[in-house]
C-alpha positions as CSV (number, residue, x, y, z in Angstrom):
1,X,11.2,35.1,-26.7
2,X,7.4,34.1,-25.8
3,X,6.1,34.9,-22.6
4,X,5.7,32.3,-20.0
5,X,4.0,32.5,-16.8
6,X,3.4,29.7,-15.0
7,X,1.6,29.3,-11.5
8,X,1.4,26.1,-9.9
9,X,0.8,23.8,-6.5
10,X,4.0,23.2,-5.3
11,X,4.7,19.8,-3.3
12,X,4.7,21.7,0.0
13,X,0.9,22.4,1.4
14,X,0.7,26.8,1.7
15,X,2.9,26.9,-0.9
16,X,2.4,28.0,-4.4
17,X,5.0,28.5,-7.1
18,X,5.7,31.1,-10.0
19,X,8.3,30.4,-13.5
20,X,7.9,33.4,-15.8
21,X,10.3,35.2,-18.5
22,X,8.0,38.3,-19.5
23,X,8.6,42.0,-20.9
24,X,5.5,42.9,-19.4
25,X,5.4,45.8,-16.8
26,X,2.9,45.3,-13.8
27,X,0.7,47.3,-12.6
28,X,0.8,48.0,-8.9
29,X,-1.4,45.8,-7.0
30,X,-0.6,43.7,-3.8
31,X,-1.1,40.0,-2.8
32,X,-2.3,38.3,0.2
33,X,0.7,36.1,0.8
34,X,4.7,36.4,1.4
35,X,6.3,36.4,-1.4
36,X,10.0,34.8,-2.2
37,X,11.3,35.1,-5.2
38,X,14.7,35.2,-7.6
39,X,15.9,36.9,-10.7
40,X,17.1,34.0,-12.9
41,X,17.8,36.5,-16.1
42,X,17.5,40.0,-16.9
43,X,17.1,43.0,-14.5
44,X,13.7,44.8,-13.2
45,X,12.7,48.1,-10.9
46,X,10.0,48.3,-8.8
47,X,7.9,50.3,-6.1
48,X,8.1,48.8,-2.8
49,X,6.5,49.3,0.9
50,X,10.1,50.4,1.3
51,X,10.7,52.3,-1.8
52,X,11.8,51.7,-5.3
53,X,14.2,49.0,-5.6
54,X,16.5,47.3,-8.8
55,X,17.4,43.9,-8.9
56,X,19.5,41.9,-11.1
57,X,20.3,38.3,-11.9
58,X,21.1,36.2,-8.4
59,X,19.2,38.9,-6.5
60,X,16.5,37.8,-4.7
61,X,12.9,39.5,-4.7
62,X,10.5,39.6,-1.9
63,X,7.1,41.1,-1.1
64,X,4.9,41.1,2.1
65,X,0.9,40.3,2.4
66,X,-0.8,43.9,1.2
67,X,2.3,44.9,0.6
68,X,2.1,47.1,-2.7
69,X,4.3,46.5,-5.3
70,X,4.8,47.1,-9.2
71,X,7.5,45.5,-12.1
72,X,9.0,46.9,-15.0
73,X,11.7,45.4,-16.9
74,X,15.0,46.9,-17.5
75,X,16.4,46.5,-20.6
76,X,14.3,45.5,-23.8
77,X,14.9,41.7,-23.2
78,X,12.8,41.7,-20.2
79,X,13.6,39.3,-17.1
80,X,13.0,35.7,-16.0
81,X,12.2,34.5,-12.3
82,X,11.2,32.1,-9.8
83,X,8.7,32.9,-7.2
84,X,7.5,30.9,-3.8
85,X,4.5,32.3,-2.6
86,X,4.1,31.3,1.2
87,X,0.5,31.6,2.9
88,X,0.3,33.8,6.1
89,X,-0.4,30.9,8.8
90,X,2.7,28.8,7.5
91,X,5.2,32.1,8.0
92,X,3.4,32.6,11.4
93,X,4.0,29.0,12.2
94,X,7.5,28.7,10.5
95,X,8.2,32.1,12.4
96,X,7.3,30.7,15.6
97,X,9.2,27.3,15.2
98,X,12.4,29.6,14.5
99,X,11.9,31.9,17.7
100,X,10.9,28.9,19.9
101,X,8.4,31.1,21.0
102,X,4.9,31.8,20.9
103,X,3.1,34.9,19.9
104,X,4.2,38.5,18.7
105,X,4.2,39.7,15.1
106,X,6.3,37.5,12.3
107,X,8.8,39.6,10.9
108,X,8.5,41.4,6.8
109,X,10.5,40.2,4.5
110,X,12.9,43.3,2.6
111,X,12.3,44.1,-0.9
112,X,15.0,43.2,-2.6
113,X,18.3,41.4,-1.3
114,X,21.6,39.8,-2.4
115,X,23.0,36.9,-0.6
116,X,24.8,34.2,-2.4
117,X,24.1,31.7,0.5
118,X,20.4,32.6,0.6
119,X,20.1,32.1,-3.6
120,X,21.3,28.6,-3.8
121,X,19.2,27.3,-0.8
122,X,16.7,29.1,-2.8
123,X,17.2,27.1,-5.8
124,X,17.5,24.0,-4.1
125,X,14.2,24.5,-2.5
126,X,12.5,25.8,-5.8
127,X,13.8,22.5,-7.2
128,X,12.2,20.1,-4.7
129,X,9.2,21.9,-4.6
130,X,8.4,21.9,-8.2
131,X,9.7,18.1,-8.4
132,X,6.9,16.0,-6.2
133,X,3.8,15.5,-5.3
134,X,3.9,15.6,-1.9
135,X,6.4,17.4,0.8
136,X,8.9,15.0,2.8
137,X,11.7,15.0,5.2
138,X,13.8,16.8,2.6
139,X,11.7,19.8,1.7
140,X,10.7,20.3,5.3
141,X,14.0,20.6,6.1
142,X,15.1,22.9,3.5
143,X,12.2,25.6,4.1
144,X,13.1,25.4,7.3
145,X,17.0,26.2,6.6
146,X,16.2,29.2,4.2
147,X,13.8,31.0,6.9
148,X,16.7,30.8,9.4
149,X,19.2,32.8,7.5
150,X,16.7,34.6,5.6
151,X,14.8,35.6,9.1
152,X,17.7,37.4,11.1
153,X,19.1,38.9,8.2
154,X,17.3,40.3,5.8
155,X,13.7,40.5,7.5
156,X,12.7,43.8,9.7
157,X,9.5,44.1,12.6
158,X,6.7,46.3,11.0
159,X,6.2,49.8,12.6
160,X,2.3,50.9,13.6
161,X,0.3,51.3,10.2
162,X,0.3,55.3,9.7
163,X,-2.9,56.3,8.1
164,X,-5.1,59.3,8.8
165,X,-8.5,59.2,9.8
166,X,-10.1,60.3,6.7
167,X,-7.9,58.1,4.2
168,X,-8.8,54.9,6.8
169,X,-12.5,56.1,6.5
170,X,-12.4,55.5,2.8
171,X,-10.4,52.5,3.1
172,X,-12.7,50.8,5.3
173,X,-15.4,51.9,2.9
174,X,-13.5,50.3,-0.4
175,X,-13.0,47.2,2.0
176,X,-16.5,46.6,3.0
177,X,-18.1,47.6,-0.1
178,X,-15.9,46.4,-3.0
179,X,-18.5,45.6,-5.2
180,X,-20.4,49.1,-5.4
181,X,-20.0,51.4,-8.3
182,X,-17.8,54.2,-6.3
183,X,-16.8,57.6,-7.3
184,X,-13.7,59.7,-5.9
185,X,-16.7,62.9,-5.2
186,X,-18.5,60.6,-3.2
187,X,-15.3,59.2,-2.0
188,X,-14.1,62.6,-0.9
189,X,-17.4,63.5,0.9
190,X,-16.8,60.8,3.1
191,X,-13.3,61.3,3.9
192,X,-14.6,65.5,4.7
193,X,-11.7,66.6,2.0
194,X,-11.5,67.7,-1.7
195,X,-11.1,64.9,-4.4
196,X,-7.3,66.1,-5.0
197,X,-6.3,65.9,-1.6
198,X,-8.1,62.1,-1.0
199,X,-6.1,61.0,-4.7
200,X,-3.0,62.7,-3.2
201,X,-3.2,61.1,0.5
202,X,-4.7,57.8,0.0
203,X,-1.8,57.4,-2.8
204,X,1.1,58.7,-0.4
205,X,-0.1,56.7,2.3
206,X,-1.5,53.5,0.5
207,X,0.6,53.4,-2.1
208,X,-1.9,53.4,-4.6
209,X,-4.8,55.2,-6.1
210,X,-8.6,54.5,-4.6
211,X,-9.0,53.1,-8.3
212,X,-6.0,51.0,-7.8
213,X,-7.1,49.7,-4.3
214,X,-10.4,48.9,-5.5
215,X,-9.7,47.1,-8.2
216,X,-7.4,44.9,-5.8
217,X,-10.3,44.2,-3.4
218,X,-12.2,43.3,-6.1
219,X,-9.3,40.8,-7.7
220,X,-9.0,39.3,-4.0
221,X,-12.4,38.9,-3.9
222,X,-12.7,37.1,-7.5
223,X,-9.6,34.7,-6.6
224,X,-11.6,33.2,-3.7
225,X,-14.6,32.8,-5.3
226,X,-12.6,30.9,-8.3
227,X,-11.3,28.7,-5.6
228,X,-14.9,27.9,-4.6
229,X,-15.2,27.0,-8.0
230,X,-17.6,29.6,-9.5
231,X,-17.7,29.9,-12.7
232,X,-16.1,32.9,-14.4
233,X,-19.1,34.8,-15.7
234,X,-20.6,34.7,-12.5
235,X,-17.2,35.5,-10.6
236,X,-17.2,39.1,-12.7
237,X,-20.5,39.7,-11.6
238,X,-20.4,39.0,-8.1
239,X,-16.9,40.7,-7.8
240,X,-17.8,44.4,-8.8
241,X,-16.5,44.0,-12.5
242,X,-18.4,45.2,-15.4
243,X,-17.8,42.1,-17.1
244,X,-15.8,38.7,-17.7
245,X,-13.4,40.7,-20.0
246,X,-13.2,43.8,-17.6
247,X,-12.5,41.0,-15.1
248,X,-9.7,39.6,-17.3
249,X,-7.9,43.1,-18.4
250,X,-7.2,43.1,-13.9
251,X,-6.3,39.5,-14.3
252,X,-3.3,39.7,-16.9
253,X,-2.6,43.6,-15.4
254,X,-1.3,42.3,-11.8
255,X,-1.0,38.6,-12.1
256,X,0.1,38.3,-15.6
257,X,-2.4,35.4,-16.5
258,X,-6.1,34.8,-16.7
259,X,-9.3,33.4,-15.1
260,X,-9.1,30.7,-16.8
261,X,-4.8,30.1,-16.5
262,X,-5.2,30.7,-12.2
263,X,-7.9,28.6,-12.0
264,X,-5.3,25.4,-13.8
265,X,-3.0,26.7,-11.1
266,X,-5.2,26.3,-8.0
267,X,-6.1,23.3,-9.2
């Protein structure tokens, strides 16, 4: 079977939507949205902020904003699935709506959960989404009844970020700087500590390698400026890569698609 991934504007506004059937493993990488998702065929494994995690057909997927993650198929006929992927101020104001309160933290969604409740309003809202133009009564209503039992249940409050001094030096360094031509020596020098122990820590604590988390930062930062409707030669350049192909290899590593394919999708 030929891959297929598909991203696309779905009819709710801070919503996009995902169809793919792929073999293809992911590399670990992270977005900047919550992420909803189901397994429609086929099984996969797959680091988590909450460890490695296997799900199946019917069991839904889920990932949180930064929140690194990875895919690889189980079983040679690969997987199908259906993603939602929510923008932060929507959760925040869905979350709100659902706590008839104001303020605090919005809760993080679990990596990996099965609920047979939870899967077909998942479907149904999949469905409408993917079906209109615009949102109505209908799919406002049925967002709105997935949150509530997804929300209590299968949702947790974040603890305090632990990261050390000298791994949060370097991070803020990668994050302000994504662009410049680092190396882990000079990487190391600024975090005070050998290059083994910086690959070792900022992995255990990150979840990823610096190269990894650069090459994130530098995939965020292409993404918006493709938005802004730069065009691809010029988003490479400005975004740290060596060049439109270098850019592309990230593309298809993480997202599974191209320049070129995300651009149709934010369209």
């Amino acid at each position: 079977m030929a891959e297929r991934i598909d991203y696309y504007r779905s009819a709710m506004h801070g919503i996009h939507a995902m169809q793919a059937d792929s073999r293809r493993t992911f590399a670990r990488h992270s977005h900047e949205v919550f992420g909803i998702g189901l397994i429609v065929r086929g099984a996969q494994r797959s680091f988590s902020g909450r460890g490695t995690v296997e799900a199946g057909p019917g069991d839904l997927i889920m990932v949180n904003p930064g929140e690194v993650h990875d895919g690889q198929p189980l079983g040679e006929g690969g997987r199908a699935w259906h993603m939602l992927y929510i923008q932060p101020a929507l959760w925040q104001q869905l979350a709100t709506e659902l706590a008839e309160q104001d303020g605090g933290t919005p809760p993080l969604l679990m990596p990996q959960v099965r609920d047979v409740c939870l899967r077909q309003q998942f479907m149904h809202l999949f469905a409408l989404l993917g079906g209109k133009e615009q949102a109505g009564l209908e799919e406002e209503q049925a967002i709105l009844q997935l949150l509530a039992r997804l929300m209590p249940a299968h949702c947790y409050r974040p603890q305090p970020s632990v990261c050390s001094a000298d791994i949060s030096r370097v991070r803020v360094l990668l994050d302000d700087e994504p662009t410049r031509a680092h190396s882990l020596s000079a990487l190391a020098e600024q975090a005070g500590i050998s290059r083994f122990r910086l690959l070792r820590s900022f992995t255990r604590q990150l979840g990823c390698s610096p190269h990894d988390y650069l090459q994130q930062r530098r995939l965020n930062l292409a993404c918006g400026l493709i938005v802004q409707g730069s065009p691809l030669a010029d988003v490479a350049a400005a975004s740290g890569f060596a060049d439109q192909s270098h850019m592309n290899r990230v593309f298809l590593q993480r997202l599974g698609i191209t320049p070129g394919r995300y651009i149709q999708a934010m369209r």
